[in-house]
C-alpha positions as CSV (number, residue, x, y, z in Angstrom):
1,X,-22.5,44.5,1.9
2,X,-24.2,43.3,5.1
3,X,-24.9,45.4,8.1
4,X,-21.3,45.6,8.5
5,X,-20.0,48.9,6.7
6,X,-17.6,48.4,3.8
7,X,-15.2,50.6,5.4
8,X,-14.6,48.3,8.2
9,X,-13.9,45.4,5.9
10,X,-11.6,47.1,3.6
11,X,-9.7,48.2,7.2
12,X,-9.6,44.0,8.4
13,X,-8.9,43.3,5.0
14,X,-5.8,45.9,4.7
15,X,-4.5,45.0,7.8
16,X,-4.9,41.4,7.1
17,X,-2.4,41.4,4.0
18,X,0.9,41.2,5.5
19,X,0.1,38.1,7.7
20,X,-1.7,36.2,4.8
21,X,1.1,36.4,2.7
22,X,3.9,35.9,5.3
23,X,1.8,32.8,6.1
24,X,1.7,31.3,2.0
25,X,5.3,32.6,1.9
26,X,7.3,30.9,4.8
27,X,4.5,28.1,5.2
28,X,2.4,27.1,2.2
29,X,1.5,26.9,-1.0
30,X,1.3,30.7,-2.7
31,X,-2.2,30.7,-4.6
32,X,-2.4,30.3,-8.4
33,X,-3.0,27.4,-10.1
34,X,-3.4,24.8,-7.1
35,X,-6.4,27.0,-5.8
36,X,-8.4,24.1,-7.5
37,X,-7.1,21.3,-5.9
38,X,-8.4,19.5,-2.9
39,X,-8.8,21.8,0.5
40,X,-5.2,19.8,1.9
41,X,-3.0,20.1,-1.3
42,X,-0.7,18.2,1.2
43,X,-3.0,15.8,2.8
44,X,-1.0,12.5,3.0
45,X,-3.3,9.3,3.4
46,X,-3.2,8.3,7.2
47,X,-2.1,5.1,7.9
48,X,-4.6,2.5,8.4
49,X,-3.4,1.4,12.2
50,X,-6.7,1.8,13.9
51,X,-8.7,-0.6,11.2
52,X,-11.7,2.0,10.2
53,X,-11.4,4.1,12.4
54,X,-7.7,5.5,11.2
55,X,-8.3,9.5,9.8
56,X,-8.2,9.5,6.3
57,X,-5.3,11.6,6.0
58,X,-2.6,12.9,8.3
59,X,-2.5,16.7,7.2
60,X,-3.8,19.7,8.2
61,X,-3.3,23.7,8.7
62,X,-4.8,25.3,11.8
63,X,-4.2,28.6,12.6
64,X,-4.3,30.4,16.2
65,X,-3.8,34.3,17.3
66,X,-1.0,34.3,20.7
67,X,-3.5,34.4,23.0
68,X,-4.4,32.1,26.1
69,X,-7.1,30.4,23.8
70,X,-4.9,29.2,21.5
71,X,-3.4,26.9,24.3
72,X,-4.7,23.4,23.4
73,X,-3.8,24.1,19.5
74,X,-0.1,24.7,21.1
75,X,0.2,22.1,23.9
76,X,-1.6,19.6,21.4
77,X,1.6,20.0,19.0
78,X,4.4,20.4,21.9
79,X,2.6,17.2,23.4
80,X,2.8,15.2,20.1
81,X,-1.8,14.9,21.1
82,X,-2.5,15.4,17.4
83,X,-0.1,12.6,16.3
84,X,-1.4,10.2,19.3
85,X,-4.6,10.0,17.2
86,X,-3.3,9.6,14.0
87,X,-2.9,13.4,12.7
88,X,1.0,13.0,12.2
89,X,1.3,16.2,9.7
90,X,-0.6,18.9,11.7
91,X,0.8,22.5,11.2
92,X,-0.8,24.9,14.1
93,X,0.3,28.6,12.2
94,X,1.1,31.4,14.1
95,X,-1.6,34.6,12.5
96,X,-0.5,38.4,12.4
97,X,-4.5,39.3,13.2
98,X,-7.7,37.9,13.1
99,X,-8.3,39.5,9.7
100,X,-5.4,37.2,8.4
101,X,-6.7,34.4,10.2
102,X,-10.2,35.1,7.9
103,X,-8.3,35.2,4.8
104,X,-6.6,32.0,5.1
105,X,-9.6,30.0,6.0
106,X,-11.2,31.5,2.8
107,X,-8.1,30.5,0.9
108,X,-8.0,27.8,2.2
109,X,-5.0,25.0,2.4
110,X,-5.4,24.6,-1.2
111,X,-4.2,28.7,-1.6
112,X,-1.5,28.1,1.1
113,X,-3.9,29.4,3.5
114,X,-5.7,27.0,6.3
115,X,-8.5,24.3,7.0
116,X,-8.9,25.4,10.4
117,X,-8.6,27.7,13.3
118,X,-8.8,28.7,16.5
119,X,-12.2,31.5,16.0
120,X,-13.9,34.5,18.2
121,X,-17.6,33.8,18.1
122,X,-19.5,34.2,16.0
123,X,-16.8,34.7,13.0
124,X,-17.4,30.5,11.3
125,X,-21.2,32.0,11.2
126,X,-20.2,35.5,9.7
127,X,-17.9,34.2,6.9
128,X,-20.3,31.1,6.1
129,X,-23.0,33.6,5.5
130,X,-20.7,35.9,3.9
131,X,-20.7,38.9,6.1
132,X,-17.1,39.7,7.0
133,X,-15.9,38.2,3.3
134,X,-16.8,40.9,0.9
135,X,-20.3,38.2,0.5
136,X,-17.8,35.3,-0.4
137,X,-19.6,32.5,1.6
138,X,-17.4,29.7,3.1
139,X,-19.7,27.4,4.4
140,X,-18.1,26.6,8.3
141,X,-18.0,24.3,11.5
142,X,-18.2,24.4,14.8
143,X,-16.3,21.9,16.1
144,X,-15.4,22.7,19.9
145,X,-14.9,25.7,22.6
146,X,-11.5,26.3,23.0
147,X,-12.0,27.8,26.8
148,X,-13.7,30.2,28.9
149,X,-12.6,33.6,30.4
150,X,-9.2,34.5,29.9
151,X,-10.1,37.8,28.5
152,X,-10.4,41.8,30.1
153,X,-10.8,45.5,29.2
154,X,-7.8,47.5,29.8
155,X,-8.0,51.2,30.7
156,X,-5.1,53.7,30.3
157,X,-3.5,55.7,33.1
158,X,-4.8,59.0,32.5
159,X,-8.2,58.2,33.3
160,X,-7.0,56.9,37.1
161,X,-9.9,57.8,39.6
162,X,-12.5,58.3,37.2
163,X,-14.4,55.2,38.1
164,X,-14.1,53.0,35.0
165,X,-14.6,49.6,36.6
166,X,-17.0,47.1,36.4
167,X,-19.5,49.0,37.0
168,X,-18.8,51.7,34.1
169,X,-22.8,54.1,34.9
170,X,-20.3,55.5,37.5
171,X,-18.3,57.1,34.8
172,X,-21.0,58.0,32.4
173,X,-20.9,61.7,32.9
174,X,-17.6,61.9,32.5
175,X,-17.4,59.5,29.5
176,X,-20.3,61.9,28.1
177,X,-17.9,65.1,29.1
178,X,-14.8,63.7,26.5
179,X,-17.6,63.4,24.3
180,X,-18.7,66.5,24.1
181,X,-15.4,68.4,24.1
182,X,-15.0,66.5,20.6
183,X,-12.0,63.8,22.9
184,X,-14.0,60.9,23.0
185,X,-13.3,58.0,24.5
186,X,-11.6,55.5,22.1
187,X,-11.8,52.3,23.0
188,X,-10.6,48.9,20.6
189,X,-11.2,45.3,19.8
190,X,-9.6,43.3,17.7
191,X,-12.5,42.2,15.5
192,X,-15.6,43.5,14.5
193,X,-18.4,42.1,15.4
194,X,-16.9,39.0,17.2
195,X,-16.6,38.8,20.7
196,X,-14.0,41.0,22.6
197,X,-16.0,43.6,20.5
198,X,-18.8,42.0,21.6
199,X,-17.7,42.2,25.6
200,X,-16.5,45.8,25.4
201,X,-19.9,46.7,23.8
202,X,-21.9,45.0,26.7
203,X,-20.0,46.0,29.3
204,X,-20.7,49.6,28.3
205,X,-23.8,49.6,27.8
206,X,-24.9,48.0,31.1
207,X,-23.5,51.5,32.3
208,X,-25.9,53.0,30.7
209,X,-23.3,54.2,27.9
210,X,-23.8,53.3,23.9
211,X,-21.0,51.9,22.4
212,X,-22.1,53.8,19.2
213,X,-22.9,57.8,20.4
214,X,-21.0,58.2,23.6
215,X,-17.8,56.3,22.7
216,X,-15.5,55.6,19.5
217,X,-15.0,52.2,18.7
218,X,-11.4,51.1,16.8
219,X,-10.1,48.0,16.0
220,X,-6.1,46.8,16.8
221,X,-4.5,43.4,16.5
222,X,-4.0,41.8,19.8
223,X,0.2,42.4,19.8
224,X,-0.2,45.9,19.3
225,X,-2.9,46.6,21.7
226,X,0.0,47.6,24.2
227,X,1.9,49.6,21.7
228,X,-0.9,51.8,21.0
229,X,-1.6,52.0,24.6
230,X,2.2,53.6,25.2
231,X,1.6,56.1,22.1
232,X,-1.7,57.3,23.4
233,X,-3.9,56.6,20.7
234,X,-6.4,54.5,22.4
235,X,-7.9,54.9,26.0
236,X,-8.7,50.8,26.7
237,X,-9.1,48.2,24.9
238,X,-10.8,44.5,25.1
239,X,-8.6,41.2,24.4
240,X,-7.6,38.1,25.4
241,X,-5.0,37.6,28.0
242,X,-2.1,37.9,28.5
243,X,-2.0,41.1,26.7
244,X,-4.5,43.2,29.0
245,X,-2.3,41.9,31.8
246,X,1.0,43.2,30.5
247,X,-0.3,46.9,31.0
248,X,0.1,46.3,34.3
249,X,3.2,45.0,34.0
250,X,4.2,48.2,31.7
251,X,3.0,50.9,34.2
252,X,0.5,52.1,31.3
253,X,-2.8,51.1,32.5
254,X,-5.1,48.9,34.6
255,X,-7.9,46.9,34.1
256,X,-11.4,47.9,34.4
257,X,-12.9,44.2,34.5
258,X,-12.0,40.9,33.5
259,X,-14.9,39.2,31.4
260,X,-14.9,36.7,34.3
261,X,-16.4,39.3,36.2
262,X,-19.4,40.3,33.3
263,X,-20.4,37.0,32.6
264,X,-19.3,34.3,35.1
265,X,-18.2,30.7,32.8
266,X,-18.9,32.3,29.5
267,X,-18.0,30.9,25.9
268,X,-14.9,32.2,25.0
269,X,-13.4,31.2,21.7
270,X,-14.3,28.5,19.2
271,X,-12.1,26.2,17.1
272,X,-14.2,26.3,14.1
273,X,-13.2,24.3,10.3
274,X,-14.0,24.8,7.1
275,X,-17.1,22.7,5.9
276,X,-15.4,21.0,2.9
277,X,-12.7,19.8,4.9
278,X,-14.9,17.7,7.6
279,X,-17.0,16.6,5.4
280,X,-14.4,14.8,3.0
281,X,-12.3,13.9,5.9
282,X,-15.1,13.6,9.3
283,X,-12.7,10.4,11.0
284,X,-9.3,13.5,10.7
285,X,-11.6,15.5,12.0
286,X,-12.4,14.1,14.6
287,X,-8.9,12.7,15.5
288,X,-8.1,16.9,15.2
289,X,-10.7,17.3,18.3
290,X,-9.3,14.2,20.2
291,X,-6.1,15.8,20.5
292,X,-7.8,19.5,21.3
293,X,-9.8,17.4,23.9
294,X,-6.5,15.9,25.3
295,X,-4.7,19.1,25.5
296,X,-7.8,20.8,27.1
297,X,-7.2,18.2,30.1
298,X,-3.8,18.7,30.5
299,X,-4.2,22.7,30.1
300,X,-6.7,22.5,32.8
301,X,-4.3,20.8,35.2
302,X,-3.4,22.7,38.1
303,X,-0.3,21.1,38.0
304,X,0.5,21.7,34.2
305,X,0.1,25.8,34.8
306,X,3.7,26.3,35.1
307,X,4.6,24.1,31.7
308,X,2.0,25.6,30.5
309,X,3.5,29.5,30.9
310,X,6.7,28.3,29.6
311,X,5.4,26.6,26.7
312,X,3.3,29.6,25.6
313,X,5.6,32.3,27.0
314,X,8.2,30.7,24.2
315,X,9.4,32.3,21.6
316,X,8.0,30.4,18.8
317,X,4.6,31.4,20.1
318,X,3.7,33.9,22.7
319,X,7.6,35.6,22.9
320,X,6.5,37.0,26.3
321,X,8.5,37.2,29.5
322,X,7.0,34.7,32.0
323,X,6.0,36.5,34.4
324,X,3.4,38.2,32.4
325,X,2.1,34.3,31.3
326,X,1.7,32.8,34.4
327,X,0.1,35.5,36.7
328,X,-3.0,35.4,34.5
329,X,-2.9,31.9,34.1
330,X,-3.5,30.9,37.8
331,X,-6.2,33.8,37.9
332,X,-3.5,36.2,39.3
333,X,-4.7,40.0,38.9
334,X,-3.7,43.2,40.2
335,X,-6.6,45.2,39.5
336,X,-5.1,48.4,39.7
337,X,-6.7,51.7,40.9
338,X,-7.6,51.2,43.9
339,X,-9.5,48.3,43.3
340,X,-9.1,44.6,45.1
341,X,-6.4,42.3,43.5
342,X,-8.1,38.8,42.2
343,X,-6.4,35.9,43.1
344,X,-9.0,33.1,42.1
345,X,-7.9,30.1,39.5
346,X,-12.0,30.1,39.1
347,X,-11.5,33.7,37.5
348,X,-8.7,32.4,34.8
349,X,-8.8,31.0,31.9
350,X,-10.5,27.4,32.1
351,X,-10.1,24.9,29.4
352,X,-12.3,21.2,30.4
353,X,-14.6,22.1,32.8
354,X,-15.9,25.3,34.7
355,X,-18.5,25.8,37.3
356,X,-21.4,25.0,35.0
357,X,-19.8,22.0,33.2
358,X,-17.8,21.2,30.0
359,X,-15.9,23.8,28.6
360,X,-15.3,21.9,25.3
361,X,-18.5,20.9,24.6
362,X,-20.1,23.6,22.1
363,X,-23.6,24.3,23.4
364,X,-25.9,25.7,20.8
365,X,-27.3,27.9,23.6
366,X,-24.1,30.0,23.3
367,X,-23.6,30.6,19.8
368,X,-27.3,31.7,20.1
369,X,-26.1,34.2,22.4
370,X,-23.6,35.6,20.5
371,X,-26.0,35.7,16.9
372,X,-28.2,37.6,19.2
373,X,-25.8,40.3,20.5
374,X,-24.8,40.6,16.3
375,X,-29.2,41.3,16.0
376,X,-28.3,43.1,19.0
377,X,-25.9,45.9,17.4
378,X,-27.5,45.3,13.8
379,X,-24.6,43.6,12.7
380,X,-26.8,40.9,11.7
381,X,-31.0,41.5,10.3
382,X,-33.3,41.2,12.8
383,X,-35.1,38.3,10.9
384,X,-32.0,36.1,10.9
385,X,-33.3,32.7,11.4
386,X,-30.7,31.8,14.4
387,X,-31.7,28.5,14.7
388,X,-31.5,27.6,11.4
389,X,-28.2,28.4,10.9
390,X,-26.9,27.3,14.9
391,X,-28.2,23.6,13.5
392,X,-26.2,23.9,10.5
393,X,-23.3,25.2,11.5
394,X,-22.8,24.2,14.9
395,X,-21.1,20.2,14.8
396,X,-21.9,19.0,18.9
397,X,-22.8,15.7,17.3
398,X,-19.4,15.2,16.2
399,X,-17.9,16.5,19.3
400,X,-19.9,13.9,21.2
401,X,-18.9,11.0,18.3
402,X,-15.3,12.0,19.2
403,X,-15.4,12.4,23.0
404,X,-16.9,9.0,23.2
405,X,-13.9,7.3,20.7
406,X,-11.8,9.4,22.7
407,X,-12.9,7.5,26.0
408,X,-14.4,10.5,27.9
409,X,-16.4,9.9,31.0
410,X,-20.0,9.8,29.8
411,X,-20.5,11.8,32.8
412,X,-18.4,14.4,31.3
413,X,-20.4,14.2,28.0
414,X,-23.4,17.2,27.7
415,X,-26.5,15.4,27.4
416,X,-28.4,18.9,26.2
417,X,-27.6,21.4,23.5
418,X,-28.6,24.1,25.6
419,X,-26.8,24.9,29.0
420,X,-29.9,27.0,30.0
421,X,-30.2,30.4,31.4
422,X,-27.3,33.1,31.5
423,X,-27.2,35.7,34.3
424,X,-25.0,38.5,33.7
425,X,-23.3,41.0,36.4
426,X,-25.9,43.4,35.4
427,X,-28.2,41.1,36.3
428,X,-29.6,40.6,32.7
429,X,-31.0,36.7,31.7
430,X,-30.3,35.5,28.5
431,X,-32.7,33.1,27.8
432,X,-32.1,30.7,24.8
433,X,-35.1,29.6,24.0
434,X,-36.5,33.2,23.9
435,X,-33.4,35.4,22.7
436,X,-36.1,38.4,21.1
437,X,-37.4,38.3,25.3
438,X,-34.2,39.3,25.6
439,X,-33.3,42.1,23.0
440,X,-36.8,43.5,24.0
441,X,-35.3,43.9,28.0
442,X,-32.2,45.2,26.8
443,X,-32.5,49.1,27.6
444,X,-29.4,50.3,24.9
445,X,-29.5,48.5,22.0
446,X,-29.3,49.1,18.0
447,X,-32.1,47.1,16.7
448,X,-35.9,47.9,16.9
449,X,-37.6,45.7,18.7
């Protein structure tokens, strides 16, 4: 079963059960003998108010984790952005993890599960190849990036002073020290192999530390990443905000880095649909993006930060206190020991644009990236044909078709599929056009190469 162990399946799976069927039970359609209808058992034809260029139905289900990358999905319902172009019947779902969230896109609608949803890279790529999905393959999407940064690795209290900042070789030996008293250090993600695993990984190894001898790797659900914090049985883990932040809120921990910090503008999350779905309705699909687009521009809105915490702080999505919401949304962190407090809107979360560009726009360059960490960690074969399957998974052209209907500034519109060369903290490259350059350079790594 792939490179991925079958134990770590089973454990995503598991965990995974609860949400899927509280989804089909309160929300859809239970699976049975509707699992052969159409991907939208509930698609209602749109109506034809925009001549051919009206969606061809109105329905869809797109699910989202309570994270700050789920904002557009959220701001595009509270905002009515989905209807403005025609998608009258969208239902954004609320998922227990991201396990759950990979069960009901391989349901699908049709199963009472989903058409869409808002995805860490690369998961579209890993369940259309059939890696994380028992070697079910779901052919997938890319549609658009959801936002940059926004995410951080959270370290518990009881390893103040010991140096596990950014810079993490400074805390080597005495990472290697609850190692070899049989303690060690147990760090979680709340995916395998997508990419707050992915940050945690990189961000120890450029200390010099492997993420697979020196450490032990778990994985948690974003909500209970703070529980399990309180109880002790993790040391730090990597997620999206605002969850690291509430640590700090809690008196339980700090944070070590933000991914801000690692990797300056990076991808963040994807919304990514199931490949049936576009294909039979490509005009909804677009109208879908239209709305993300629109709620990307408002999110991005200085102005629109404060709606912006109350709307997600609410109960009916985030349920946090507002406080915790907003600090991290303005780029608002207290670093804790000892180190300098952030106050930068440049080190937040970013939805339209970032230093480098668009935000939205879903550069093949990045999901290259991201394949190439999998090869990295041999979560993937080192003869995966990347290229191959960016180009037929990865949907910029339709992005581009949409942004223009949608009446973006051409200027705003990505003229390459590659944004070019990455420069890490580290000060690693990550060149596209070369990614095996760059496994070669790496100095702790899985792969041979």
């Amino acid at each position: 079963m792939s490179q991925f162990s079958r134990r770590r399946f089973l454990y995503t799976a598991g965990a995974s059960g609860l949400g899927a069927i509280a989804l089909k039970g309160c929300t859809g359609n239970p699976p049975g003998r509707e699992a052969a209808a159409p991907s939208s058992p509930g698609a209602v034809p749109a109506v034809n108010s925009g001549g051919g260029d009206a969606p061809e139905v109105t329905t869809a289900r797109l699910g989202y984790l309570p994270i700050f990358e789920a904002a557009p999905f959220i701001v595009a319902v509270e905002k009515k952005l989905f209807a403005k172009y025609g998608m009258t019947d969208v239902q954004v779902l609320k998922q227990s993890s991201w396990g759950a969230l990979r069960d009901n896109i391989v349901i699908g609608s049709a199963g009472g599960g989903i058409d869409g949803a808002q995805f860490q890279m690369p998961m579209p790529y890993l369940i259309a190849e059939g890696r994380i999905t028992d070697n079910r393959k779901v052919p997938m999407y890319v549609m658009l990036q959801t936002s940059t940064q926004g995410n951080g690795i959270a370290i518990a209290n009881k390893h103040l002073g010991k140096n596990l900042h950014l810079d993490v070789s400074k805390a080597k030996g005495y990472l290697e020290e609850l190692n070899s008293k049989g303690t060690p250090f147990t760090a979680a993600y709340t995916f395998p192999g997508a990419n707050q695993e992915l940050w945690i990984r990189y961000w120890l190894a450029a200390g010099g530390v492997n993420p697979d001898t020196d450490v032990k790797l778990i994985v948690v659900p974003p909500a209970q990443t703070v529980a399990n914090m309180k109880t002790g049985t993790m040391d730090g883990f990597s997620t999206g905000d605002p969850w690291p932040y509430r640590i700090l809120s809690d008196n339980i921990g700090y944070m070590a880095a933000l991914t801000a910090q690692i990797w300056k503008d990076h991808p963040e999350e994807y919304f990514g649909m199931r490949a049936d779905w576009v294909d039979k309705h490509p005009k909804a699909a677009k109208a879908i993006m239209k709305g993300l687009m629109e709620a990307q521009q408002w999110c991005d809105k200085p102005e629109n930060r404060k709606e912006l915490g109350q709307i997600l702080g609410g109960r009916q999505y985030f349920n946090l206190p507002i406080n915790i919401v907003e600090s991290p949304l303005v780029g608002k962190y207290n670093m804790g020991d000892g180190q300098p407090e952030i106050n930068d809107a440049n080190m937040g979360p970013l939805y339209w644009k970032d230093s480098k560009g668009s935000v939205s726009y879903p550069y093949k360059s990045h999901d290259t990236w991201f394949l190439t960490e999998n090869i990295r960690w041999e979560m993937l074969p080192a003869e995966t044909d990347v290229k191959a399957l960016v180009d037929k998974t990865n949907r910029e052209d339709l992005w581009k078709e949409a942004a223009k209907e949608a009446g973006i500034s051409d200027a705003d519109i990505p003229k390459d599929t590659s944004r070019g060369i990455e420069k890490f903290f580290d000060g690693v490259s990550f060149d596209p056009a070369n990614p095996n350059d760059y496994l070669k350079n790496l100095k702790v790594k899985k792969v041979k190469i």
